[in-house]
Backbone of each chain as ProteinMPNN parsed JSONL, in Angstrom:
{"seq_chain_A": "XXXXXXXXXXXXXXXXXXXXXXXXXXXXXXXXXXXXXXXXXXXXXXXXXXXXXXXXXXXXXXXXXXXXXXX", "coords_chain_A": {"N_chain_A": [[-21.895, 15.987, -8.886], [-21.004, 18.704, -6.723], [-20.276, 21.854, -8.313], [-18.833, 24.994, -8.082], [-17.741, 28.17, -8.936], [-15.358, 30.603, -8.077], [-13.084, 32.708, -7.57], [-9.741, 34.148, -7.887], [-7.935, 33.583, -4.497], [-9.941, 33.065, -3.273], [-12.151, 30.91, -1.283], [-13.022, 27.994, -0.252], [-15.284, 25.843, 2.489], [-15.148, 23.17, 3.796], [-17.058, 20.891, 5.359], [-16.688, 22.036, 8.242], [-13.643, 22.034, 9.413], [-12.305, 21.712, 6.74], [-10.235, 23.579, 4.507], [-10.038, 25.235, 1.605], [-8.476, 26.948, -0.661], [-8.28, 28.651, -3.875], [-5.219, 29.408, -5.035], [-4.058, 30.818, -7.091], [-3.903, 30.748, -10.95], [-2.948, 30.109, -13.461], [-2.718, 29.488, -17.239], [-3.794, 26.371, -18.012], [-3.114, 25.799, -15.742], [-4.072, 25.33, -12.348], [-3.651, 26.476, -9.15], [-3.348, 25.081, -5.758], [-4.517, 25.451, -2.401], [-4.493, 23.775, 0.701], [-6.237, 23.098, 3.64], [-5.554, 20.761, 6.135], [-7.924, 18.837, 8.912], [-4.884, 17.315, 10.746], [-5.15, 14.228, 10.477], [-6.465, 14.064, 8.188], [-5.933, 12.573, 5.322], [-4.542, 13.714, 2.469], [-4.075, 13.526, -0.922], [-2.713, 13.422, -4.026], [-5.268, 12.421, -7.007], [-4.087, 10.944, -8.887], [-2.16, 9.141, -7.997], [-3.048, 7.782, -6.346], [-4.945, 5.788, -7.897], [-2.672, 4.985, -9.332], [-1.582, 3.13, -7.426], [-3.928, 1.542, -6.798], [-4.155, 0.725, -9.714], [-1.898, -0.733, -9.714], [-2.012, -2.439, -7.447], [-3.962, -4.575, -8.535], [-2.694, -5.669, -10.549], [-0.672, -7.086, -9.176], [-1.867, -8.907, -7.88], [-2.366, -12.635, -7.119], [0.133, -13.522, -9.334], [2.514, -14.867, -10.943], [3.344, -17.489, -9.317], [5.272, -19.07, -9.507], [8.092, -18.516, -10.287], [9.308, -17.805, -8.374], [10.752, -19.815, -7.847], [12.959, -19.965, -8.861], [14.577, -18.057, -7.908], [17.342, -16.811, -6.657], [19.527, -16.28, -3.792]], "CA_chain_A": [[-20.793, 16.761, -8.308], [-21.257, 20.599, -6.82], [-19.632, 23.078, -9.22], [-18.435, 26.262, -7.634], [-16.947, 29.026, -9.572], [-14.394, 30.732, -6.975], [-11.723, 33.704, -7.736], [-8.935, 33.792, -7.316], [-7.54, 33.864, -2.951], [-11.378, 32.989, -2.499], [-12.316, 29.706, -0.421], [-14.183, 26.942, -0.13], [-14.625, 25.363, 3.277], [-15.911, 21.975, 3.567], [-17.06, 20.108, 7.275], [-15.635, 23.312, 9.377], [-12.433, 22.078, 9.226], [-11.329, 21.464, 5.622], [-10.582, 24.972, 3.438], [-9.674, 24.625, -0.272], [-8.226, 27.864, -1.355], [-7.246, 29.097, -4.991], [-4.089, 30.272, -4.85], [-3.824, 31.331, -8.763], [-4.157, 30.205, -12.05], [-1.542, 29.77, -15.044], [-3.137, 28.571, -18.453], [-4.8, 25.782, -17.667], [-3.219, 25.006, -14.354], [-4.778, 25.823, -11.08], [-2.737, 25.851, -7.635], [-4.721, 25.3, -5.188], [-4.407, 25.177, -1.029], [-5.746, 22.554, 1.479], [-5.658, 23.367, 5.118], [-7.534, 19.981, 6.793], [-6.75, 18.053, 10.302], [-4.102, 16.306, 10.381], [-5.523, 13.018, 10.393], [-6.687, 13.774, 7.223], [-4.849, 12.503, 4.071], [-4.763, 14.562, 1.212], [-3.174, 13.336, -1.708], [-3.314, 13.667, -5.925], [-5.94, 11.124, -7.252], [-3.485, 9.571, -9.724], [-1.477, 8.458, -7.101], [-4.192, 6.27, -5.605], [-5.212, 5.481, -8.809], [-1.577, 4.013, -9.464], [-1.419, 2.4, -6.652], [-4.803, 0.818, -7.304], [-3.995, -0.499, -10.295], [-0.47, -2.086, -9.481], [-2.904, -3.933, -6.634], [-4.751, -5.085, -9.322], [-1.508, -6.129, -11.266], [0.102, -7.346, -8.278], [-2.929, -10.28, -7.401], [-2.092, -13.758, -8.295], [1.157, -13.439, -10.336], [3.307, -16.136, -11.482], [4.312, -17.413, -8.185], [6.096, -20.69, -9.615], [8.951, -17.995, -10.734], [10.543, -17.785, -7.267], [11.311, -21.055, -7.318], [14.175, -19.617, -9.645], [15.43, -16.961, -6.944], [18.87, -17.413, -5.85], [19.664, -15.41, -3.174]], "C_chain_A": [[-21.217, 18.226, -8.178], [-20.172, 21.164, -7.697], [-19.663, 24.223, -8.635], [-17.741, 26.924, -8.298], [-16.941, 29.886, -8.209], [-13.425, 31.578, -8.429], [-10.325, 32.927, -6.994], [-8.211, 33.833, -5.477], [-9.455, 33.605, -2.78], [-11.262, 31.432, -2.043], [-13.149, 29.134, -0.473], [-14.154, 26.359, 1.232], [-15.765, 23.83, 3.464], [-16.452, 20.967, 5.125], [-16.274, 21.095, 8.008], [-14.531, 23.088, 8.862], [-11.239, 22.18, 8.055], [-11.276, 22.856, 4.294], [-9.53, 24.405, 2.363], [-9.462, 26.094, -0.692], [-7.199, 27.758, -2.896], [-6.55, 29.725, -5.187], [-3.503, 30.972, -6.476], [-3.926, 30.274, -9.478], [-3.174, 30.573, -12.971], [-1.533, 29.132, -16.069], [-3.802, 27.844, -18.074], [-4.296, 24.994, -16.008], [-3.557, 25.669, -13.163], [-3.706, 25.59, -9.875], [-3.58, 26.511, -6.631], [-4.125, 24.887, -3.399], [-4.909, 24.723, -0.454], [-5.074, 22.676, 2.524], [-6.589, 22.271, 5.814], [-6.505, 19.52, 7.986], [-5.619, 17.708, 9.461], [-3.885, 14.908, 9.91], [-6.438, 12.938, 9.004], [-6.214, 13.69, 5.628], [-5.692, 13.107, 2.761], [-3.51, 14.233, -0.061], [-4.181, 13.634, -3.439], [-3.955, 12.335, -6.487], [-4.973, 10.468, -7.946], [-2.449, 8.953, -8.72], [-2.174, 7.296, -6.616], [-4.369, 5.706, -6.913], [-4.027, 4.462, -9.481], [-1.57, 2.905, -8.766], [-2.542, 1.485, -6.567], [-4.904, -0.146, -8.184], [-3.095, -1.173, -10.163], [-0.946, -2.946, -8.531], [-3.327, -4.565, -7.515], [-3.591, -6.391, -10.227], [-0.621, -7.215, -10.571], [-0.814, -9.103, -7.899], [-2.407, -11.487, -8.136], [-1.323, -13.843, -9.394], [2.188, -15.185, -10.597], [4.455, -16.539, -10.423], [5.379, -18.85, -8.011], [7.959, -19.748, -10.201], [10.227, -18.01, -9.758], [10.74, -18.756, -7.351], [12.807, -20.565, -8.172], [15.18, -18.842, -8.928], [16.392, -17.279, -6.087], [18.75, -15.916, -4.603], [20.887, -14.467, -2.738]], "O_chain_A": [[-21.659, 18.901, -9.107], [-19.061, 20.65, -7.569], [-20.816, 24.656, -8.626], [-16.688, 26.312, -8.477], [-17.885, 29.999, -7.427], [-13.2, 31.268, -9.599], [-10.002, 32.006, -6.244], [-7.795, 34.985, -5.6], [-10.01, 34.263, -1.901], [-10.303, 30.773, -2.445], [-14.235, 29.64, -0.757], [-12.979, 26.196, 1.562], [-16.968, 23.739, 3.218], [-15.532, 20.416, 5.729], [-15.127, 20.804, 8.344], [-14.192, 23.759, 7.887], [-10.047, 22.479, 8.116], [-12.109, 23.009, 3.401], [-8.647, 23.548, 2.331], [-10.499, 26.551, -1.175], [-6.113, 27.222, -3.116], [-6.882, 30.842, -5.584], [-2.439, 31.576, -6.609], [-4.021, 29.121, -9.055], [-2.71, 31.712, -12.913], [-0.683, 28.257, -16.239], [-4.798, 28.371, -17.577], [-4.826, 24.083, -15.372], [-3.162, 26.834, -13.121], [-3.036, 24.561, -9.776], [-4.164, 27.587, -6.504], [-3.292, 23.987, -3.293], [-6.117, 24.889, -0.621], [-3.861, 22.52, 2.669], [-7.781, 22.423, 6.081], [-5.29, 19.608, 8.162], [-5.379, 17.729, 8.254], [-2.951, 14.448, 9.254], [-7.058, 11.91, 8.732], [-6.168, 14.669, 4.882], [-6.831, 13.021, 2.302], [-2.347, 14.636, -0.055], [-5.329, 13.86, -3.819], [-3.318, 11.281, -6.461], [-4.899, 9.27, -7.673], [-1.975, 7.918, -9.188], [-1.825, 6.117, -6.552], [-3.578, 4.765, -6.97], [-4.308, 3.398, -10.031], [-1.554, 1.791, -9.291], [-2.152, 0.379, -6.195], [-5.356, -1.283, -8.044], [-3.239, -2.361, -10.451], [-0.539, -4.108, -8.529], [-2.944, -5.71, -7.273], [-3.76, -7.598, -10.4], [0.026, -8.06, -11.189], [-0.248, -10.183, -7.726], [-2.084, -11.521, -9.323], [-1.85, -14.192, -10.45], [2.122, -16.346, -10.193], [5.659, -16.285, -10.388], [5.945, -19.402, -7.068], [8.91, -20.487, -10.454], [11.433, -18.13, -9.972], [11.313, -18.904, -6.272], [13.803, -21.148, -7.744], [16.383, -18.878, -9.188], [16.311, -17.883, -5.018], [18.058, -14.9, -4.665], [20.693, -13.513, -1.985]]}, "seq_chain_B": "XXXXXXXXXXXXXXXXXXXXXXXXXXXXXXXXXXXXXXXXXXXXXXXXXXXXXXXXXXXXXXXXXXXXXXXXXXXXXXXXXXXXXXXXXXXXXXXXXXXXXXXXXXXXXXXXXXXXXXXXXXXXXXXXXXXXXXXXXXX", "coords_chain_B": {"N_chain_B": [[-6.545, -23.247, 12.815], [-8.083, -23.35, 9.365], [-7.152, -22.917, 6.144], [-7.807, -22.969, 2.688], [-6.412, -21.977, 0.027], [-5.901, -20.907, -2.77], [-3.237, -20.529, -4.131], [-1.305, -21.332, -2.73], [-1.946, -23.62, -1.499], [-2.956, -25.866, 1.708], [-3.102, -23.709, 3.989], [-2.2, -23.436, 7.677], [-3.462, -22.06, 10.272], [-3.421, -19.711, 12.858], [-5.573, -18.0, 15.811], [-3.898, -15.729, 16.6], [-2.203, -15.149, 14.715], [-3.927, -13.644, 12.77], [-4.023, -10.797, 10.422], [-5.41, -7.888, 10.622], [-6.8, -5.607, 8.25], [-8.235, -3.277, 8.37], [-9.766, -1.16, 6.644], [-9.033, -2.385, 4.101], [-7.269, -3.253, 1.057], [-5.862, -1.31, -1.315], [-8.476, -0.856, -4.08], [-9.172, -3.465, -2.897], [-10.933, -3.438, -1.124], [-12.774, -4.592, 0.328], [-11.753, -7.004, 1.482], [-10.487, -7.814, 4.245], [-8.75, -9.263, 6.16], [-5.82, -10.962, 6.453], [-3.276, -13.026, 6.098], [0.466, -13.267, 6.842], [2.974, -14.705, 4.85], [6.156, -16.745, 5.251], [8.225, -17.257, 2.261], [9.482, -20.125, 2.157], [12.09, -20.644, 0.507], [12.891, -17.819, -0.173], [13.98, -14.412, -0.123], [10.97, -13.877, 0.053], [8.074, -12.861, 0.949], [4.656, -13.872, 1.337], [1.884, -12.146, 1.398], [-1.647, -13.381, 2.104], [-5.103, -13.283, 1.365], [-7.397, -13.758, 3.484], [-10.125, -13.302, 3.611], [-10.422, -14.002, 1.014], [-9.803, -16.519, -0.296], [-8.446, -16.985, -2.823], [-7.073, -14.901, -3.608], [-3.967, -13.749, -3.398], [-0.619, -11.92, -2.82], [2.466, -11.271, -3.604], [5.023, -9.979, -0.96], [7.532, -7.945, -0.388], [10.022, -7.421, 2.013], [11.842, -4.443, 1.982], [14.214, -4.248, 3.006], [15.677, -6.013, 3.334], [16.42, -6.614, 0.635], [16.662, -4.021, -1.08], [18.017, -1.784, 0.997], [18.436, 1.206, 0.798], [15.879, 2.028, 0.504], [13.915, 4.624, 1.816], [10.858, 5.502, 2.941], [9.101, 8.105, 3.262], [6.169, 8.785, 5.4], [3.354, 9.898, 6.824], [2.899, 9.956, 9.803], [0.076, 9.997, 11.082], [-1.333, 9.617, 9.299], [-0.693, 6.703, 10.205], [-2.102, 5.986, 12.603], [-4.593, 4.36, 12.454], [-3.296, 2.024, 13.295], [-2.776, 1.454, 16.365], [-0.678, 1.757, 18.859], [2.627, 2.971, 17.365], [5.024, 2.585, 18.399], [7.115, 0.833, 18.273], [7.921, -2.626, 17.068], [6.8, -1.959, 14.143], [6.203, -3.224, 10.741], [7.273, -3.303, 7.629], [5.941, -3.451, 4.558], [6.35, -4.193, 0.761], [4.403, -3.839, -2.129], [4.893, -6.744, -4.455], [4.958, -7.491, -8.096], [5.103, -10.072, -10.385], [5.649, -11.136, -12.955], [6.272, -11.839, -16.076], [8.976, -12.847, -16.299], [11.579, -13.616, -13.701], [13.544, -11.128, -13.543], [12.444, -9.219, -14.612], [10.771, -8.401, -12.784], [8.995, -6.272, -10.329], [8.532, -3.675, -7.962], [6.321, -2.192, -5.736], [6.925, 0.922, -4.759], [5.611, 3.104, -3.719], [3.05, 2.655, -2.271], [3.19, 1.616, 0.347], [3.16, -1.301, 2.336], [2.069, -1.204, 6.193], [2.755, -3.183, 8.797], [1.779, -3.321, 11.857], [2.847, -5.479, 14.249], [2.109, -6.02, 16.896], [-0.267, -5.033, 17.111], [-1.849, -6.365, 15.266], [-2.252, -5.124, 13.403], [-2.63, -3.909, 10.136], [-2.163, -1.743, 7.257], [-2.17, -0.358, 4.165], [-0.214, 2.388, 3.042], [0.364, 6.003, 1.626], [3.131, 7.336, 0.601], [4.939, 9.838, 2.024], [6.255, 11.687, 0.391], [7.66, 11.351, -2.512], [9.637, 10.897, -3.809], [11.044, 10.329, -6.452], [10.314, 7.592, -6.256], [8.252, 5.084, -7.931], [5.24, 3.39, -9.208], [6.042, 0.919, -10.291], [9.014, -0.24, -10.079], [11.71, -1.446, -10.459], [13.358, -4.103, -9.206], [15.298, -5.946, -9.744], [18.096, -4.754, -11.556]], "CA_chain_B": [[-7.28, -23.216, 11.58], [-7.174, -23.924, 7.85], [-7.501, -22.38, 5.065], [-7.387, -23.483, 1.673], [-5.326, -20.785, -0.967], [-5.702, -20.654, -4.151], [-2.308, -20.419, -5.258], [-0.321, -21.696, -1.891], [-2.408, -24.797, -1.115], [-3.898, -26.116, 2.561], [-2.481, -23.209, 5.115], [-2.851, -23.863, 8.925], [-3.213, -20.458, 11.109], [-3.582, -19.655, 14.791], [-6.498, -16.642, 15.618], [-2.987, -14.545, 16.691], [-1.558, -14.768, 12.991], [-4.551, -13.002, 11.513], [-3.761, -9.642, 10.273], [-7.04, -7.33, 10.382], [-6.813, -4.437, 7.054], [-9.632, -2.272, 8.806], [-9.657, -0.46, 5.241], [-8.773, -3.701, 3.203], [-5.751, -2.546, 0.517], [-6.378, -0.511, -2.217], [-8.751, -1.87, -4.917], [-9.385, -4.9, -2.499], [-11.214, -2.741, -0.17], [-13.748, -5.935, 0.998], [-11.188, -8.112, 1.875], [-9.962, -6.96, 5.185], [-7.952, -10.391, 6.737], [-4.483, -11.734, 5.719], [-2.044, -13.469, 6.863], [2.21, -12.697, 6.016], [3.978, -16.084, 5.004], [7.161, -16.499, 4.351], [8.058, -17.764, 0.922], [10.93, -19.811, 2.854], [13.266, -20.25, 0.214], [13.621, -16.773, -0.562], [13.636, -13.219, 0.863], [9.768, -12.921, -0.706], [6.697, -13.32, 1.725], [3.135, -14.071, 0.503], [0.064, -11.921, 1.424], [-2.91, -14.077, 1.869], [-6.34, -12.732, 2.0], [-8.478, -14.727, 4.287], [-11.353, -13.385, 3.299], [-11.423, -14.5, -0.488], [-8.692, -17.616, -0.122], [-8.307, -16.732, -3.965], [-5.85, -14.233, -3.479], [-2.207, -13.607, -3.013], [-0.133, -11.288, -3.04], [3.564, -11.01, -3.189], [5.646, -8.874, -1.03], [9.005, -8.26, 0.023], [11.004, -6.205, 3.304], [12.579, -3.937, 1.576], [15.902, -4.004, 4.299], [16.681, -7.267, 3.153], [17.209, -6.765, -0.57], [16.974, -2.265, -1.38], [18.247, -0.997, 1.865], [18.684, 2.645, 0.37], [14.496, 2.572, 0.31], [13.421, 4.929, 3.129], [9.641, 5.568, 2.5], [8.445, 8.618, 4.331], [4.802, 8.114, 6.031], [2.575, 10.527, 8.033], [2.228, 9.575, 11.283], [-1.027, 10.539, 11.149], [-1.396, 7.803, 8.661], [-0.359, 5.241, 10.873], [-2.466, 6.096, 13.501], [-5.77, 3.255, 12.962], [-2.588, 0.513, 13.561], [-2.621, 1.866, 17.383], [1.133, 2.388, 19.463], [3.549, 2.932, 16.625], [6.495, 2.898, 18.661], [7.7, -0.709, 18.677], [7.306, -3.484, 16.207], [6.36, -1.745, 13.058], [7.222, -4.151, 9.679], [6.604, -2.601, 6.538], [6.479, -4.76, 3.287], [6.299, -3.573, -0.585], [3.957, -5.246, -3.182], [5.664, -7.067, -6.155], [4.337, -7.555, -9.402], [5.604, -10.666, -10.985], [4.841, -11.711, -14.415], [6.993, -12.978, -16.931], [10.313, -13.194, -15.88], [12.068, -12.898, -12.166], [14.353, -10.134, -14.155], [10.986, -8.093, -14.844], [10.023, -8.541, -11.334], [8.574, -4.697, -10.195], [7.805, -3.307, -6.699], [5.622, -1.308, -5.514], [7.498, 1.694, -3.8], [4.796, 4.452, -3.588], [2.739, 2.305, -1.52], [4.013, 0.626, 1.327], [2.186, -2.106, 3.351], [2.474, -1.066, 7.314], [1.824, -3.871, 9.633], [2.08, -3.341, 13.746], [2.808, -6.689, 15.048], [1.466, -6.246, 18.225], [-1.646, -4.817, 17.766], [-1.94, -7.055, 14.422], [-3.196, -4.318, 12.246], [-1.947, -3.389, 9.252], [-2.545, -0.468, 6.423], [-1.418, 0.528, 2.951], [-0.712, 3.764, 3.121], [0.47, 6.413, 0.511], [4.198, 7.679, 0.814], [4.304, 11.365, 1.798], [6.759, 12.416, -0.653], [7.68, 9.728, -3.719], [11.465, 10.811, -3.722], [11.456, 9.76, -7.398], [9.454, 6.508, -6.187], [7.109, 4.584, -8.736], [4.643, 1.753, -8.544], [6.533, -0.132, -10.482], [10.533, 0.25, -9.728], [12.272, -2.621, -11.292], [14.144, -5.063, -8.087], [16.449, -6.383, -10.305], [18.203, -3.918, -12.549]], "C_chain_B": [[-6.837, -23.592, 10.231], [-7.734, -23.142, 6.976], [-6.925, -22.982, 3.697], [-7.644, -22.425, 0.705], [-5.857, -21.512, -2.246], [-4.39, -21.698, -4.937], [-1.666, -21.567, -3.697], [-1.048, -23.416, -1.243], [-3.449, -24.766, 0.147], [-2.693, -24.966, 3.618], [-3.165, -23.232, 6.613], [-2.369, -22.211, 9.617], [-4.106, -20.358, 12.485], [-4.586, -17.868, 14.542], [-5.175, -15.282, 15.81], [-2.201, -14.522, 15.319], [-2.588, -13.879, 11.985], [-4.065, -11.08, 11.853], [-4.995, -8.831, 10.117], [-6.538, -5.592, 9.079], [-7.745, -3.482, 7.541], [-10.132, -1.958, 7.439], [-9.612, -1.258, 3.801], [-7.482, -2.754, 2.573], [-6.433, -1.743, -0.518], [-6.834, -1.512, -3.202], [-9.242, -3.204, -4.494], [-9.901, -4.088, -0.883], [-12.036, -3.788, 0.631], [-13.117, -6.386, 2.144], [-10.21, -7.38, 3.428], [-9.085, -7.976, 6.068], [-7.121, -11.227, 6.005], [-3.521, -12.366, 6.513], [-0.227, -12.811, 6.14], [2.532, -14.215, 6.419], [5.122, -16.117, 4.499], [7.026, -17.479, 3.206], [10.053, -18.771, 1.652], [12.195, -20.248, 2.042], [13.949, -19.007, -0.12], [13.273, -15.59, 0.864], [11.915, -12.63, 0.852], [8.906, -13.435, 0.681], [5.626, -13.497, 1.184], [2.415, -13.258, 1.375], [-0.706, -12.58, 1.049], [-4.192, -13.582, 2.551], [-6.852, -13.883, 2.321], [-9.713, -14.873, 3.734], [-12.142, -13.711, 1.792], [-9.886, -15.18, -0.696], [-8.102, -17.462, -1.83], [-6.637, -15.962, -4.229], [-5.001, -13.531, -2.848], [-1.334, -12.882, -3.445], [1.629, -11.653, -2.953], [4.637, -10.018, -2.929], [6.68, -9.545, -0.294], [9.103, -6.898, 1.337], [12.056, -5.964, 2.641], [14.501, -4.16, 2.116], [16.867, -5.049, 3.841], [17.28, -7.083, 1.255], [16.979, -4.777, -1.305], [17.102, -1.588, -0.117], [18.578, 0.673, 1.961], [16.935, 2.949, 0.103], [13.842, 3.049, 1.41], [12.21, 6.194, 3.095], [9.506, 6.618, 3.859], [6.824, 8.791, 4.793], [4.257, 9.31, 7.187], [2.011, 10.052, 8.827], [0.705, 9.196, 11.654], [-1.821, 9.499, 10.036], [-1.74, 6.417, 9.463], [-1.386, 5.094, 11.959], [-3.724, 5.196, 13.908], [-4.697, 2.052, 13.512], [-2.351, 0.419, 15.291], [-0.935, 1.851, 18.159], [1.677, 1.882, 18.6], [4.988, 2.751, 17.02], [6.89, 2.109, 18.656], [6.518, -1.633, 17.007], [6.469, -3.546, 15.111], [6.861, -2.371, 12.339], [6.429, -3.109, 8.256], [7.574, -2.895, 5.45], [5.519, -3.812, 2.144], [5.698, -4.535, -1.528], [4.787, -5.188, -4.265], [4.533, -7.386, -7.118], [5.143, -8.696, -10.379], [5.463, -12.049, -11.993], [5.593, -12.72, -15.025], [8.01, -13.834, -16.767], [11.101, -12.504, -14.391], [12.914, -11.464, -12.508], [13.601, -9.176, -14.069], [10.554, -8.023, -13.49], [9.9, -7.036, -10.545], [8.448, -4.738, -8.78], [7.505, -1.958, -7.118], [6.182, 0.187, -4.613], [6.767, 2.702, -2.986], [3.643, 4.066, -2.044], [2.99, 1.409, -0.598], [2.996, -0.291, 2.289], [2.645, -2.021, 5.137], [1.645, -2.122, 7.94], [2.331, -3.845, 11.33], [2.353, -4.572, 14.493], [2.361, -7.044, 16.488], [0.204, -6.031, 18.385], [-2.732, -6.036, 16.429], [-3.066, -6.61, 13.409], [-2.111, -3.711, 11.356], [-3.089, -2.463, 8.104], [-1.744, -0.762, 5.392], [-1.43, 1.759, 2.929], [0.505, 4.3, 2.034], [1.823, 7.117, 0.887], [4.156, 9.031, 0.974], [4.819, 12.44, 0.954], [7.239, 11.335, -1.478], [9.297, 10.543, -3.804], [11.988, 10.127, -4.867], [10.821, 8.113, -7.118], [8.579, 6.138, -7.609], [6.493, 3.361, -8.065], [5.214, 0.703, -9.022], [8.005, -0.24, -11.113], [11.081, -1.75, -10.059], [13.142, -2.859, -9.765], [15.163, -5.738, -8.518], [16.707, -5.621, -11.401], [19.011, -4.586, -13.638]], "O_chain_B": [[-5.725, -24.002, 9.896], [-8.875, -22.711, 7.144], [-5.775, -23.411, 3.607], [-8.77, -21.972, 0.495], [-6.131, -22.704, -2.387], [-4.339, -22.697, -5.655], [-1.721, -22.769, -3.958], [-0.362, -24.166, -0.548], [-4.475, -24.087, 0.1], [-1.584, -25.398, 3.931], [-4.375, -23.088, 6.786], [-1.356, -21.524, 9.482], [-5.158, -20.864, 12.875], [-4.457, -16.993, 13.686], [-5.335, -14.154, 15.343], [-1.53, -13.511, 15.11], [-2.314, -13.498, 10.847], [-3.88, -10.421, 12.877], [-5.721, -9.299, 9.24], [-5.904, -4.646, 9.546], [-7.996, -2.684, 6.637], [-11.086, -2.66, 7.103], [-10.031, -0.862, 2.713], [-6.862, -1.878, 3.177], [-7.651, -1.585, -0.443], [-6.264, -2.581, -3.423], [-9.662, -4.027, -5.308], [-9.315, -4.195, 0.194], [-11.823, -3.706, 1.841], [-13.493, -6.329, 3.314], [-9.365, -6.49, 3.341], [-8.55, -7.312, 6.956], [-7.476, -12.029, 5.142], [-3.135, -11.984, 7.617], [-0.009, -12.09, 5.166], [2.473, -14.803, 7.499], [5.321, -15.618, 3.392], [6.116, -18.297, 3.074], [11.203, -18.334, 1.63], [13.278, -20.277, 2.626], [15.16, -18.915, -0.324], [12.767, -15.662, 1.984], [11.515, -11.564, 1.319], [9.266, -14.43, 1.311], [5.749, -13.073, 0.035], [2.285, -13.858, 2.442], [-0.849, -12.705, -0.168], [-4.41, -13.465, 3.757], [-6.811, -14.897, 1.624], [-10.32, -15.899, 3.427], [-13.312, -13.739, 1.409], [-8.944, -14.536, -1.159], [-7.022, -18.043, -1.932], [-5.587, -16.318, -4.763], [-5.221, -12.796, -1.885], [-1.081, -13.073, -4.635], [1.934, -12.429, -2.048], [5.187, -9.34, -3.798], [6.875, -10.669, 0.169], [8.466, -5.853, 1.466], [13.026, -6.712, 2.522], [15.578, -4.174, 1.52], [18.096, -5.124, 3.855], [18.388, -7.419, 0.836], [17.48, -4.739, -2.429], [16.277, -0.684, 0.019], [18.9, 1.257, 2.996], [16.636, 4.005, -0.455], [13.192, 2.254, 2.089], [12.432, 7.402, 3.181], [9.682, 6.301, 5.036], [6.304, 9.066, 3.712], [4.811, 9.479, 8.274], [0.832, 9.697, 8.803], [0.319, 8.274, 12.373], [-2.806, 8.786, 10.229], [-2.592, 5.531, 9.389], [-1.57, 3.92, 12.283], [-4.078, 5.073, 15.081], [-5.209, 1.135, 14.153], [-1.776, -0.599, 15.676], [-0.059, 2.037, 17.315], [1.636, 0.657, 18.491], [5.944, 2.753, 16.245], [7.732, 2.335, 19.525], [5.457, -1.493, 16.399], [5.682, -4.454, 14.843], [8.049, -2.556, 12.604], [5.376, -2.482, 8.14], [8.785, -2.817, 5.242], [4.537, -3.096, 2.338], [6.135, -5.657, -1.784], [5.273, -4.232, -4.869], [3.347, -7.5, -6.806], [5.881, -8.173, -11.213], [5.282, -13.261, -11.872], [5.668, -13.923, -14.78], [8.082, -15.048, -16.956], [11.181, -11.315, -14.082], [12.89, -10.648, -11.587], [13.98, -8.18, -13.453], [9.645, -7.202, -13.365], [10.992, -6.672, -10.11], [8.246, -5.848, -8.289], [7.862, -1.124, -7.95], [5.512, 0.349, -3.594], [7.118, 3.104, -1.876], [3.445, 4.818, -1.09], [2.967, 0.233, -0.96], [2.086, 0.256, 2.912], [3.57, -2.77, 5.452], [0.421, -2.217, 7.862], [3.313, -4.464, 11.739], [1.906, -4.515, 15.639], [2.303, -8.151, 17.023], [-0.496, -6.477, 19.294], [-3.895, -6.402, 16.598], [-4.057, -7.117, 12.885], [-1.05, -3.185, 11.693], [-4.32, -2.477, 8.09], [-0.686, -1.365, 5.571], [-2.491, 2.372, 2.811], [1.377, 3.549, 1.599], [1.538, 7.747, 1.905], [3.419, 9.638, 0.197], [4.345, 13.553, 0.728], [7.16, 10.233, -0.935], [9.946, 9.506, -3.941], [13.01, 9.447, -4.778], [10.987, 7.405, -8.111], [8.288, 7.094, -8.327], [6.796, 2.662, -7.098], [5.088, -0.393, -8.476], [8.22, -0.312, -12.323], [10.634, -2.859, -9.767], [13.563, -1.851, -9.197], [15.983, -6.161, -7.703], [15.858, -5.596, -12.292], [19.248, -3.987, -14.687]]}, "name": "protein", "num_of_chains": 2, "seq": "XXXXXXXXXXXXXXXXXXXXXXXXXXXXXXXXXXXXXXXXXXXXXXXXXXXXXXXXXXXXXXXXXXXXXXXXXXXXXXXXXXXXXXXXXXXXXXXXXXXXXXXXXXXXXXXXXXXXXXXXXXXXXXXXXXXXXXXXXXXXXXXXXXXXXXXXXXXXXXXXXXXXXXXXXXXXXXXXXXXXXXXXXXXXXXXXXXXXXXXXXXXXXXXXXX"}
């Protein structure tokens, strides 16, 4: 992984299009700015990471249960 | 065609029933061909990957049983499923273990499938509106 030490309002820009600014710091949390296309999704890893494992969770479940489902 | 499931047995499918994942789903990034069956005594459908007859998923259309679930989605998202304007379906994975009571969905990620162009996505909600991955369906 590159390691960049970056101020604060300084930038990173990544493939032309994608800038990563640090918008301040507050103990140990960082807030941070992402200006990319549009077509490019930007989300918080634990989100995928959730959603990863409830796929995982989700595979091959106990599908003799619906037979119980009234409607 | 035929395929022989895992969990659902001998299924017969026409080349216009396959669903293509470009991306596969999350975690099951390989597997990129499914079909949607219904489950026809209930409101549930099955996800079946084609490409590893093993496994199955189960999801539901929200509309029919949490009609207060209105998942917002960047466009810009949607955009490998090609013309969004017509005949979008978009189904929620379950999670169901012990008991139908315990029975979870998936809210955060929503399964988008285009019926016309017969591509579908998982894609990531653009604000969770108090969403989780695993939101209890029967309270």
């Amino acid at each position: 992984m590159l390691a960049l030490t970056r101020k604060k309002g300084e930038t990173i820009v990544i493939n032309d299009d994608i800038e990563i600014t640090i918008l301040g710091t507050n103990g140990d949390q960082v807030k941070i700015g992402i200006s990319a296309p549009k077509h490019i999704p930007v989300f918080r890893k634990e989100i995928y990471e959730q959603i990863q494992s409830e796929n995982k969770e989700s595979v091959n479940n106990n599908f003799d249960l619906l037979k119980n489902y009234k409607k | 065609m035929v395929l022989e499931t895992k969990n659902l047995g001998t299924v017969e499918y026409t080349q216009e029933e396959i669903i293509t994942f470009e991306k596969g789903i999350l975690a099951f990034e390989d597997e990129k061909e499914y079909l949607v069956l219904r489950n026809q005594e209930t409101e549930f459908y099955y996800l079946q990957s084609i490409s590893n007859p093993e496994n199955t998923f189960i999801i539901v259309d929200l509309k029919d049983v949490m009609p207060s679930y209105d998942p917002e989605v960047d466009v810009d998202q949607l955009a490998d499923l090609g013309n969004i304007d017509n005949n979008l379906c978009v189904f929620n994975m379950c999670t169901l273990k012990d008991s139908l009571e315990e029975m979870t969905v998936n809210l955060l990620g929503p399964v988008v499938i285009n019926m016309d162009t017969k591509k579908g996505k998982q894609v990531v909600v653009a604000k969770d509106n108090g969403y989780t991955v695993k939101h209890k369906l029967f309270k």
